[in-house]
N, C-alpha and C positions, 0 to 999 in steps of 0.2 A: 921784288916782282914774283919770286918761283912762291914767295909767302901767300902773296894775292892768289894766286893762283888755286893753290893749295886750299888756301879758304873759301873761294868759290868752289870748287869740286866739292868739297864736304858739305857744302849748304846744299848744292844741288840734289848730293845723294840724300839729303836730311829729308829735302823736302819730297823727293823719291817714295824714300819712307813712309810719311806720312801720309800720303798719297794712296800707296798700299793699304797701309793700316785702316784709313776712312771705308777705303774698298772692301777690305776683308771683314769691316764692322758693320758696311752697306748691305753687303749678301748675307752677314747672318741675322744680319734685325730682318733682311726682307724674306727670309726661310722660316724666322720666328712667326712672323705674321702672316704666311701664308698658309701655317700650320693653324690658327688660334686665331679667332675675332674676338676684340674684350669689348663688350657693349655693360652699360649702368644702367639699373631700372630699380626699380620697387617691387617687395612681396605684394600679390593680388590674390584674393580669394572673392569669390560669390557672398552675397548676402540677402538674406530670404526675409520676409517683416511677415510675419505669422498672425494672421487672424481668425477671426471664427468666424463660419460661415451663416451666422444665425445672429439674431441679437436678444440678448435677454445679462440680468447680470451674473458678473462670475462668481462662481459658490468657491475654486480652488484656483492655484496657480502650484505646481508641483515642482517649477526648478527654479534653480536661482542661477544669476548671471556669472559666468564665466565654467559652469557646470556641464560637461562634454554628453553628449544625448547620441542617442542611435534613430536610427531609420522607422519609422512606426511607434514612438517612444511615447505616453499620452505624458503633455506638459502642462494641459490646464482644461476645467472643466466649466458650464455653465451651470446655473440652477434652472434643472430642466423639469420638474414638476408641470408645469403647462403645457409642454411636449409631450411628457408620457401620457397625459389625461387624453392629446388629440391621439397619439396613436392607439389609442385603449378605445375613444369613440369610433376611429375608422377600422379596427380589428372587429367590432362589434358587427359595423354594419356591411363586413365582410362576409360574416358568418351568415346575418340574416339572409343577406341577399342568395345566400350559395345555398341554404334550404328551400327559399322562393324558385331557383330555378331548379332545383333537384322533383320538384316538385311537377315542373313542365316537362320535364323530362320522362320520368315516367311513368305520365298521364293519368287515369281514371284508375280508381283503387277498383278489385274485384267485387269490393260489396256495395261501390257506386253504381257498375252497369247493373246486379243486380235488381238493386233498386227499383231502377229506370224501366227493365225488364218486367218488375212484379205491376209500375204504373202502367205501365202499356196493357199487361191483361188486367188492371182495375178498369181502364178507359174503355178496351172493348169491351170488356162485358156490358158497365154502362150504356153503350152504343146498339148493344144487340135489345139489352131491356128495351131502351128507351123507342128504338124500331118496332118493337111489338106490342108496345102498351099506342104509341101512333097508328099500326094496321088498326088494333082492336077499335078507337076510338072513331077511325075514320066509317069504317062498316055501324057504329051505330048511330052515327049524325047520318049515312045514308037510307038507317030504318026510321031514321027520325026518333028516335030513343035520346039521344041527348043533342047539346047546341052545337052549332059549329064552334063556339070558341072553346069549346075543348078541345077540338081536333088541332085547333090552330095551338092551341097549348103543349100538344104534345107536338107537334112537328117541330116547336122549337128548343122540346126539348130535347129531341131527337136532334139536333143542329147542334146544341151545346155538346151532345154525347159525342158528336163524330168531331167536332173540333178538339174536344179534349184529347180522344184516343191523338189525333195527327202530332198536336204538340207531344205527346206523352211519347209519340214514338221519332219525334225527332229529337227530344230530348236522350233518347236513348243511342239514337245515332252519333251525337256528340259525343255521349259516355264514350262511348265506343272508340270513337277516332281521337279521342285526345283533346288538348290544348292545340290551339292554331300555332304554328310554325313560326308566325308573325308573333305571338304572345313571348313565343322560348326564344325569340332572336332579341327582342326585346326589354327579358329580364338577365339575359346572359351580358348584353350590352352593358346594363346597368348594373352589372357583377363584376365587368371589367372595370369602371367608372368609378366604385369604390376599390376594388384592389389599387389603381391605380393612387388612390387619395390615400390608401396604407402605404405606399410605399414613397409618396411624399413625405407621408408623417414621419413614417423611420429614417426617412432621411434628414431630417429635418432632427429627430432624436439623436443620430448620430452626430448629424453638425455641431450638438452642444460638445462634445470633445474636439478637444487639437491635439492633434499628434504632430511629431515631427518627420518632414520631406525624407530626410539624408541623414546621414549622419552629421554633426558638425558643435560648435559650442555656442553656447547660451552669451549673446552680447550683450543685450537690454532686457530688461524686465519693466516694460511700459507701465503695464496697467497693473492692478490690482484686485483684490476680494471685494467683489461689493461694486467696482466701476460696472457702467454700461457696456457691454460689448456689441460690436456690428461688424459687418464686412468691411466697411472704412477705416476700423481702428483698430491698429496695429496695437497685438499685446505683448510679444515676444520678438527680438529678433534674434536670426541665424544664422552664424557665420558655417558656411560650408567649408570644411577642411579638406574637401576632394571631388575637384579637381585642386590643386594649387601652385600658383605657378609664378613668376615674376615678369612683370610689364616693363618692358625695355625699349631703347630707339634706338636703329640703324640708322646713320649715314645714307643720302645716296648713292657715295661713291664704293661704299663696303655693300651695298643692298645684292650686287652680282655674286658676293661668293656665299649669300645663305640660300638654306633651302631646306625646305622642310622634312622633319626627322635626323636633323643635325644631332648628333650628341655636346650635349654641354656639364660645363659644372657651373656651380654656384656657390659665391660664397658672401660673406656675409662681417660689419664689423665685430658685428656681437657673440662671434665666436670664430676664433681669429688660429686660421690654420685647417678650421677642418671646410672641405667642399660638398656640396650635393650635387647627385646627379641628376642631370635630367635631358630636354629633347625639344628643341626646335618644335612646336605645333600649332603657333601661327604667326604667317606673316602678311603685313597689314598691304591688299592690294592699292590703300592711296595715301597719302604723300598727305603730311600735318607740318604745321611751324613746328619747333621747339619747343617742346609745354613749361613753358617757366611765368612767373607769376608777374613778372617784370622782361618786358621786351623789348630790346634795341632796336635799331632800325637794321645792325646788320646782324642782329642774330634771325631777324623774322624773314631772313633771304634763307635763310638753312633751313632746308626740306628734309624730313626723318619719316621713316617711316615705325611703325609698332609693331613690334615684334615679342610671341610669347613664349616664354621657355617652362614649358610645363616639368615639374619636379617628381622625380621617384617617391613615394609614397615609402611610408608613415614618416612624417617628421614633426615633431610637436614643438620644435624650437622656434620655428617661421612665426611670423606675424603678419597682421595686416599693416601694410605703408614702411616696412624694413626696408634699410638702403640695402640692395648685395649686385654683386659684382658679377657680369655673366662672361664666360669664356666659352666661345663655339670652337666644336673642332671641325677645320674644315676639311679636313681628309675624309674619305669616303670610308662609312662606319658598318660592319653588318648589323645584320638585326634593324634595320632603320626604318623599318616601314612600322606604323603607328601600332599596329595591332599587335606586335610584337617585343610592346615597350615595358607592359604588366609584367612579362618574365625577362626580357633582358634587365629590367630593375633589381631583379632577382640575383641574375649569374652574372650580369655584366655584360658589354659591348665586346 
């Protein structure tokens, strides 16, 4: 009996024990995890599809695929000979046009009004002859010395003389005042009209070059020397190296302990030990199934949301669609606001 006994006691303390032990393993897995969220996702980067913005065919292509390019970098050129020839015709009729209005601008040359001045006293003089050769004529058809159709001869040509001087002196009036204000508004218009058609055409010379957006590398090399090129087709594509960050999915039920500007690491299997740092900077305000490629009926009850954990910069190792592993820390970090992520990358959290 005191055996039984005995052996009851000892199960009970065992199981005591064990009881502790679950307890004491309960509070430190639930202190681990209230330290740390491990979310899985994939490297993501931007990708840009590069074209020209003109169409004619390509004379070069200047990088080759997997070739790391910079921000402004020229990656392929068009044969632009038809382009220079239009910007060479609207440079032309730039120039003419800006003589034409230089011209309304500063009106009647000094040896014009002159001119204008010497016909006005050609005109009266005419005018004063032509007066006095008609007095004389009319006093001798009144002695009856000659016919009346002389006199009528000179009165009109006396009428010719006085209209000549009037043009002669409105022609000088003109000298005088210039181009109409409607003429200079009007070849200035048509000076903007061509400037305008130059700076389509340069634009249009420039569009035979592509340069690169960003910095980032060479993924595809579409087209080639001699294809057609146009706005629709893509000749180059670009993978942006920066921003880059890993696409992951929370849980509903972990969704309350992120927030953004989180510090994280990242790690990865393809190099096994070392992590990246990086930061919480977006979390997906609506709710997606489980993106898997095959769907159960009870995985597609499980609501996730997307979450991005943008990575400290330079890392050349990352890839596009890498598996890696992400760890949030969820203790409150300084340095956590976004803008201050470029030098905590730097010196640390």
């Amino acid at each position: 009996m005191r055996a039984r006994v005995v052996v009851a006691a000892a199960l009970v303390l065992l199981s005591a024990g064990f009881a502790g032990a679950a307890w004491w393993w309960h509070q430190r897995q639930d202190r681990g995890v209230s330290d740390v969220l491990v979310l899985h996702g994939n490297v993501d980067i931007r990708e840009v599809q590069l074209a020209f913005d003109a169409s004619d065919r390509i004379e070069k292509v200047l990088v080759r695929e997997g070739e790391r390019v910079t921000a402004g970098q020229l990656l392929a050129v068009l044969d632009s000979r038809r382009l220079r020839h239009a910007a060479a015709q609207a440079q032309a009729q730039v120039a003419a046009q800006r003589e034409v209005v230089a011209r309304f601008v500063a009106g009647s040359r000094p040896e014009e009004i002159r001119k204008a001045q010497a016909d006005v006293e050609a005109a009266r003089a005419d005018a004063v002859n032509a007066e006095e050769t008609y007095r004389r004529t009319a006093e001798l058809v009144a002695q009856h010395f000659v016919a009346e159709q002389q006199a009528d001869n000179a009165k009109a040509a006396l009428d010719a003389a006085r209209a000549r001087l009037k043009s002669a002196e409105e022609t000088l009036t003109l000298a005088v005042q210039g181009p109409r204000k409607e003429d200079t508004a009007a070849a200035k218009a048509t000076l903007a009209a061509y400037q305008a058609a130059l700076e389509l055409a340069k634009r249009d010379l420039a569009a035979a070059s592509l340069y690169a957006p960003a910095d980032g590398v060479i993924e595809n090399r579409v087209l080639e020397p001699g294809d057609m090129a146009s706005p629709q087709r893509t000749v180059l594509t670009l993978a942006l190296t920066d921003p880059l960050w890993v696409r992951a999915y929370a849980p509903e039920t972990d969704l309350g302990k992120l927030r953004l500007g989180a510090w994280a690491e990242v790690a990865t299997d393809s190099y096994p030990g070392k992590r990246y740092r990086g930061w919480v900077g977006f979390i997906s305000p609506t709710a997606e199934f489980t993106p898997k490629s095959v769907e159960t009926q009870e995985v597609r009850t499980a609501l996730v949301y997307q979450v991005r954990v943008f990575i400290c910069p330079p890392h050349d190792e990352l890839r596009l669609g890498m598996p890696a592993t992400v760890l949030v820390a969820l203790r409150p970090v300084q340095s956590a606001e976004p803008s201050a992520f470029p030098d905590a990358c730097k010196t640390g959290p």
